[in-house]
C-alpha positions as CSV (number, residue, x, y, z in Angstrom):
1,X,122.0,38.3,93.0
2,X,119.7,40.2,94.9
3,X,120.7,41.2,98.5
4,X,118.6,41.9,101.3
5,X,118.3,43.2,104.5
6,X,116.2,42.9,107.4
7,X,116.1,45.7,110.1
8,X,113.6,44.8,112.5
9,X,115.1,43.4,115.7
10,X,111.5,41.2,116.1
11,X,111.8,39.4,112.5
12,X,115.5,38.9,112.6
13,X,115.1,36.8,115.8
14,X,112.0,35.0,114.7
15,X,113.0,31.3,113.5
16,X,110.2,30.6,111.4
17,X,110.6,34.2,109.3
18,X,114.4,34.0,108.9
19,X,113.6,30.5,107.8
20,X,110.8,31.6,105.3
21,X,112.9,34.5,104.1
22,X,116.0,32.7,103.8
23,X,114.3,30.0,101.3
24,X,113.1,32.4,98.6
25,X,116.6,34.8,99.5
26,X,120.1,33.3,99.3
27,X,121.9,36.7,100.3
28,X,120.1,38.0,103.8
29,X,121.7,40.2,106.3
30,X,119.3,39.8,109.6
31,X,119.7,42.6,112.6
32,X,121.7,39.9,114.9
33,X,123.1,42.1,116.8
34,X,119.4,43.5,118.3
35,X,120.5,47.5,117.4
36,X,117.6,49.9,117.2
37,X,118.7,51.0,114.4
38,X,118.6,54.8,113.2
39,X,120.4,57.7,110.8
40,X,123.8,56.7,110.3
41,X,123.9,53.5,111.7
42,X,120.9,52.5,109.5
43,X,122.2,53.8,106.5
44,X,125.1,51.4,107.6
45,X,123.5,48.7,107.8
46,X,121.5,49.3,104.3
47,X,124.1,50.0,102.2
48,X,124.8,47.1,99.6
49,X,121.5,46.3,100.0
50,X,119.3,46.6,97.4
51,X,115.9,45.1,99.3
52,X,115.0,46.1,102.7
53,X,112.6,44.9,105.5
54,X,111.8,47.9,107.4
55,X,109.8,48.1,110.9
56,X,109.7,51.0,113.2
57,X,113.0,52.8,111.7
58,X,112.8,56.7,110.4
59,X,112.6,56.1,106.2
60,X,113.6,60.0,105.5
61,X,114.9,62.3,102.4
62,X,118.6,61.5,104.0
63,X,118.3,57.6,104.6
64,X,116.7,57.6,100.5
65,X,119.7,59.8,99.6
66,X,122.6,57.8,100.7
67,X,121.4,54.7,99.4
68,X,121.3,54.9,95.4
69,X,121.1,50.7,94.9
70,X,117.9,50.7,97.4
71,X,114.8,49.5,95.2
72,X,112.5,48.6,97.3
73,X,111.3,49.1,101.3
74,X,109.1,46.3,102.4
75,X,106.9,46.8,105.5
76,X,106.7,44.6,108.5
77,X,103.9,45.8,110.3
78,X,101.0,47.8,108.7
79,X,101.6,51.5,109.7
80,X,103.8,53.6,107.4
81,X,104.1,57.5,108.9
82,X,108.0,56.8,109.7
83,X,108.7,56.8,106.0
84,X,108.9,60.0,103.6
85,X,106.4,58.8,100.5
86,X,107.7,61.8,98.4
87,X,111.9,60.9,99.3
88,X,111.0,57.3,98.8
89,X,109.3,58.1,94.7
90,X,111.9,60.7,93.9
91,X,114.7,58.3,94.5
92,X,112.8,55.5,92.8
93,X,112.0,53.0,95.9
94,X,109.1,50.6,95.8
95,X,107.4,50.1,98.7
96,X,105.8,46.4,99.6
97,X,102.9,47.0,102.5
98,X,99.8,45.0,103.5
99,X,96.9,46.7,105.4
100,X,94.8,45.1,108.2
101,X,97.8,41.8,108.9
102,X,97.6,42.7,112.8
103,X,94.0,43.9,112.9
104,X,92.9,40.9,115.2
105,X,95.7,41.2,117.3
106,X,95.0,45.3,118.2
107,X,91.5,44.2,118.1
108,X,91.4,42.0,121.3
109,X,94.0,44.2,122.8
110,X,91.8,47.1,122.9
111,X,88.3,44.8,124.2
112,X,91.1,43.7,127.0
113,X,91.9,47.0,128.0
114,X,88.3,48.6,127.9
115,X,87.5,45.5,129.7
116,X,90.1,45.9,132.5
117,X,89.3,49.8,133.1
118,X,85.6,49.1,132.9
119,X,86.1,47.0,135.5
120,X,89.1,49.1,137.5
121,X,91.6,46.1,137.0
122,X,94.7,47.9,137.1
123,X,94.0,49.8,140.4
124,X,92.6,46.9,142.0
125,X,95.8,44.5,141.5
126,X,98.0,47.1,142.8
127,X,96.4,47.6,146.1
128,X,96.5,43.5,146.5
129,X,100.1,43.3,145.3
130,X,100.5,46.4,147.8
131,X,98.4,44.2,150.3
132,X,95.2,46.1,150.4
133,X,92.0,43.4,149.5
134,X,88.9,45.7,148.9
135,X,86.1,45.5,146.3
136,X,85.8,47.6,143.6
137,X,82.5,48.1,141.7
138,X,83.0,48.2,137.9
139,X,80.8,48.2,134.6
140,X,79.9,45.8,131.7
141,X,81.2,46.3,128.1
142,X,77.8,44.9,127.6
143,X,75.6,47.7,126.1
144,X,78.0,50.4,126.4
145,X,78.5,52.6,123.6
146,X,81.6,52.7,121.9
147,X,83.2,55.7,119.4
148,X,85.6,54.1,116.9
149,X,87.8,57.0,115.7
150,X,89.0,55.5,112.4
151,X,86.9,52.9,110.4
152,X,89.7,51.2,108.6
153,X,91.0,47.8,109.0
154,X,91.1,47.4,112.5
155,X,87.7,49.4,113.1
156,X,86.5,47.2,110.9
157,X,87.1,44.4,112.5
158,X,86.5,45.4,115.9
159,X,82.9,46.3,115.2
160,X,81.5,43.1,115.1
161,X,83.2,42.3,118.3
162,X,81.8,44.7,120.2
163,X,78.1,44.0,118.8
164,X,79.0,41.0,120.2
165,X,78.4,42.4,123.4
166,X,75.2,44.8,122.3
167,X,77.8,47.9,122.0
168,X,76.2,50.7,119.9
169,X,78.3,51.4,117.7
170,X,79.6,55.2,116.6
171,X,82.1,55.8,113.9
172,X,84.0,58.9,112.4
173,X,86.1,58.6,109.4
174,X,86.9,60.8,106.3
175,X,85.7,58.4,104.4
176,X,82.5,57.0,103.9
177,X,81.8,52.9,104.6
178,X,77.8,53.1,103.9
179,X,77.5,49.5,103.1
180,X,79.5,48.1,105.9
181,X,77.8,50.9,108.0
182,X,74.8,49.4,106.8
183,X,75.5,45.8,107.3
184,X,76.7,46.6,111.3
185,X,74.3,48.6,112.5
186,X,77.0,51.5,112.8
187,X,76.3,55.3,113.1
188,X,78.6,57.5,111.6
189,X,79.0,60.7,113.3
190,X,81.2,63.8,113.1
191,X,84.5,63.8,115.8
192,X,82.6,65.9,118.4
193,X,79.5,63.9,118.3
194,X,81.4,61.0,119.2
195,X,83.5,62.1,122.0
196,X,80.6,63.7,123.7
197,X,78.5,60.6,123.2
198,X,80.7,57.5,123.9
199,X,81.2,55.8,126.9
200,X,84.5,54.4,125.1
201,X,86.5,55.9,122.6
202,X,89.1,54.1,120.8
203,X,91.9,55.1,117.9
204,X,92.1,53.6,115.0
205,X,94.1,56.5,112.8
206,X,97.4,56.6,111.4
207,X,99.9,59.9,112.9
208,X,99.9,62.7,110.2
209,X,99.9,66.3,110.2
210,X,95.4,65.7,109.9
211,X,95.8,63.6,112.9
212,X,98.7,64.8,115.3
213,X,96.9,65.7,118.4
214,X,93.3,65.2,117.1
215,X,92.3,64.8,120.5
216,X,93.7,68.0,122.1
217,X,92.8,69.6,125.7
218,X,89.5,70.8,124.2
219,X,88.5,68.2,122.5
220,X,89.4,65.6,125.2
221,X,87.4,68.0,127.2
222,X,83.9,67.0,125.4
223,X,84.2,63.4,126.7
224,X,82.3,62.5,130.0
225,X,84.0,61.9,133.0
226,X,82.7,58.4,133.1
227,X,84.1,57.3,129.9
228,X,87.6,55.5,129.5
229,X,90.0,56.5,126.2
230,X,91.9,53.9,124.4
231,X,94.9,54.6,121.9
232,X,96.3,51.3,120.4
233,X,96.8,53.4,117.4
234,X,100.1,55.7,117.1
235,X,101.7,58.1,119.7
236,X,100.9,62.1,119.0
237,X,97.2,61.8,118.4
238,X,96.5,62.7,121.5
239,X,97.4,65.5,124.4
240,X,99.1,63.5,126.9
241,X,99.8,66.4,129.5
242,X,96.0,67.0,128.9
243,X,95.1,63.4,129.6
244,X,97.0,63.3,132.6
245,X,95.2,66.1,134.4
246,X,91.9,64.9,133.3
247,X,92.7,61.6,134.6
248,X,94.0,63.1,138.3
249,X,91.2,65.5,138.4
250,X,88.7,62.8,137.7
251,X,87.5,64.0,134.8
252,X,87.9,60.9,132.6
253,X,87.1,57.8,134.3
254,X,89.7,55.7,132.4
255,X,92.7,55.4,129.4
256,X,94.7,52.5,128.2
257,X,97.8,53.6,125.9
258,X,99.5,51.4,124.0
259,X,101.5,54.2,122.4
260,X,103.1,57.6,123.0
261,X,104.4,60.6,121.1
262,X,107.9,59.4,122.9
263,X,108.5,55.6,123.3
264,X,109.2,54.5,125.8
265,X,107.4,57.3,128.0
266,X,108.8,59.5,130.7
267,X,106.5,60.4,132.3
268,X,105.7,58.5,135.5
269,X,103.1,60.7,136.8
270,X,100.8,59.9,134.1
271,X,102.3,56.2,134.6
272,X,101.5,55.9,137.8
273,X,97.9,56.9,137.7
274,X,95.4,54.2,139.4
275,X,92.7,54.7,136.5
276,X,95.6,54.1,133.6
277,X,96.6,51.4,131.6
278,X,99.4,51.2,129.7
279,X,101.2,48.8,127.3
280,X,104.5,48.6,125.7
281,X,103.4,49.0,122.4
282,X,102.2,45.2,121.8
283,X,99.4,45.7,119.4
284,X,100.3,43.9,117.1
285,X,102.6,41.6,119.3
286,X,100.1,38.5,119.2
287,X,102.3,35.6,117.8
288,X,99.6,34.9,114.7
289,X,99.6,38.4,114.0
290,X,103.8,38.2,113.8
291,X,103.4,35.4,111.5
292,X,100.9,37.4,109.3
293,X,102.9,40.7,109.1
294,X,106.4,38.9,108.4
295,X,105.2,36.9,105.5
296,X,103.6,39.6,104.2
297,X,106.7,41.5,104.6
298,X,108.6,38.8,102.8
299,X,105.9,39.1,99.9
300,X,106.2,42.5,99.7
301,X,110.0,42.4,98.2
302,X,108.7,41.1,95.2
303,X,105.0,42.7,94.9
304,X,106.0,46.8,96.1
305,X,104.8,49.4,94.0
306,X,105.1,53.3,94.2
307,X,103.2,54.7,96.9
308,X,100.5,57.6,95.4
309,X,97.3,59.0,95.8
310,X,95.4,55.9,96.1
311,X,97.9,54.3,98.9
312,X,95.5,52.5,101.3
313,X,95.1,54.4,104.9
């Protein structure tokens, strides 16, 4: 019979995904106790296993090691840098992932937050709730021109909702998208193009050793001091000591984070700054968007494959 297990803490106390899960799987052991679960007590928790669901937990050569009856890892959520491809292949582990399930849900997250720095939201309710009532004068999204860093499935479908609004659109990628480029009206441009250009910048990239701290001191230093960052993306692109004197120096108008190199952050001084936004890591926390990414984690146990070259970013 196969067994499997579900790490995530989220799926495991979703009603509607144990249910799902529990119709096509007889044997399931859910996360009930809510553990973040890691090294040891993850391996733990595996063992006997031979199908996983997986989340936010560290996949490495030692987690694949100690688990010889593990055949397949199947992805609840779309990003996959917490795994080790090459421990997964050698020890023979199938990975089930969908790309793009929460794109909609990071989508509108990120218009929200350009929206709300745009128009100084977060430093305006905390001088009510602290019980000063004064005006602030902010900008439209209207017209504004906005630097996607990352044309994959979430770029993708944020375009269109900005042109919504008569954003231009600027886009860097490794890859080329000429036709949907085409279609959109986008212009693709090289990294420092964009930053220098953009009255928003957003991240759309997955954390790698290409992309850990792609936007360092110098390059955060190309942006203009009106424009606003976002990152609903992954924690380590970007410089965040960097981003914190920018933001008290008043060298960059705006930033809404979503994510950090460590979750949950330290740092209250960045916190704490009138001009910052920041969000527990609820990109993809819309409840359509949990629906989407659990059943496609429940496919996944059947329809994994061995990562390779061609794996999807």
């Amino acid at each position: 019979m196969t067994k499997v297990c579900v790490a995530s803490r989220s799926f495991s106390r979703h009603p509607i995904l144990r249910a799902e899960l529990l119709e096509k799987y007889a044997d399931v052991t859910f996360n009930d106790a809510g553990l973040s679960l890691s090294g040891s007590i993850l391996i733990d928790f595996v063992d006997g296993h031979d199908r996983a669901i997986t989340a936010l937990e560290k996949l490495d050569a030692a987690f694949f090691s100690a688990l010889p009856d593990l055949k397949v890892i199947s992805k609840y959520g779309v990003g996959y840098d917490m795994i080790d491809f090459d421990a997964m292949i050698d020890h023979g582990v199938k990975l089930g992932w969908t790309g793009g399930t929460n794109r909609r849900s990071v989508s509108e997250l990120m218009i929200s937050a350009t929206i709300a720095l745009l128009r100084h939201v977060p430093a305006a309710s905390r001088e009510v709730q602290e019980g000063t009532w004064r005006q602030h004068r902010g900008r439209y999204l209207s017209e504004r021109t906005v630097g996607i860093v990352g044309c994959g499935h979430i770029g993708k479908d944020l375009t269109p909702l900005l042109k919504a609004f008569g954003c231009k659109i600027l886009a860097h990628d490794i890859l080329d998208f000429p036709d949907f480029y085409a279609a959109h009206d986008v212009e693709p441009v090289g990294l420092e193009n964009l930053l220098t250009r953009a009255d928003v910048v957003s991240l759309h990239l997955p954390l790698d050793d290409s992309t850990r701290n792609i936007l360092s001191a110098d390059r955060l230093g190309l942006m203009r001091n009106d424009a606003i960052l976002i990152n609903m993306a992954r924690g380590g692109l970007i410089d965040e000591n960097a981003l914190k004197a920018m933001l008290m120096e008043g060298r960059l108008a705006g930033a809404a984070l979503d994510v950090f190199e460590e979750e949950p952050p330290t740092d209250l001084e960045l916190l704490r700054q009138p001009n910052f936004l920041v969000t527990p890591h609820i990109g993809g926390s819309a409840e359509e968007a949990i629906l989407a990414m659990g059943r496609a984690a429940i496919d996944g146990l059947e329809k994994a494959r061995f990562p390779d070259d061609d794996w999807p970013k």
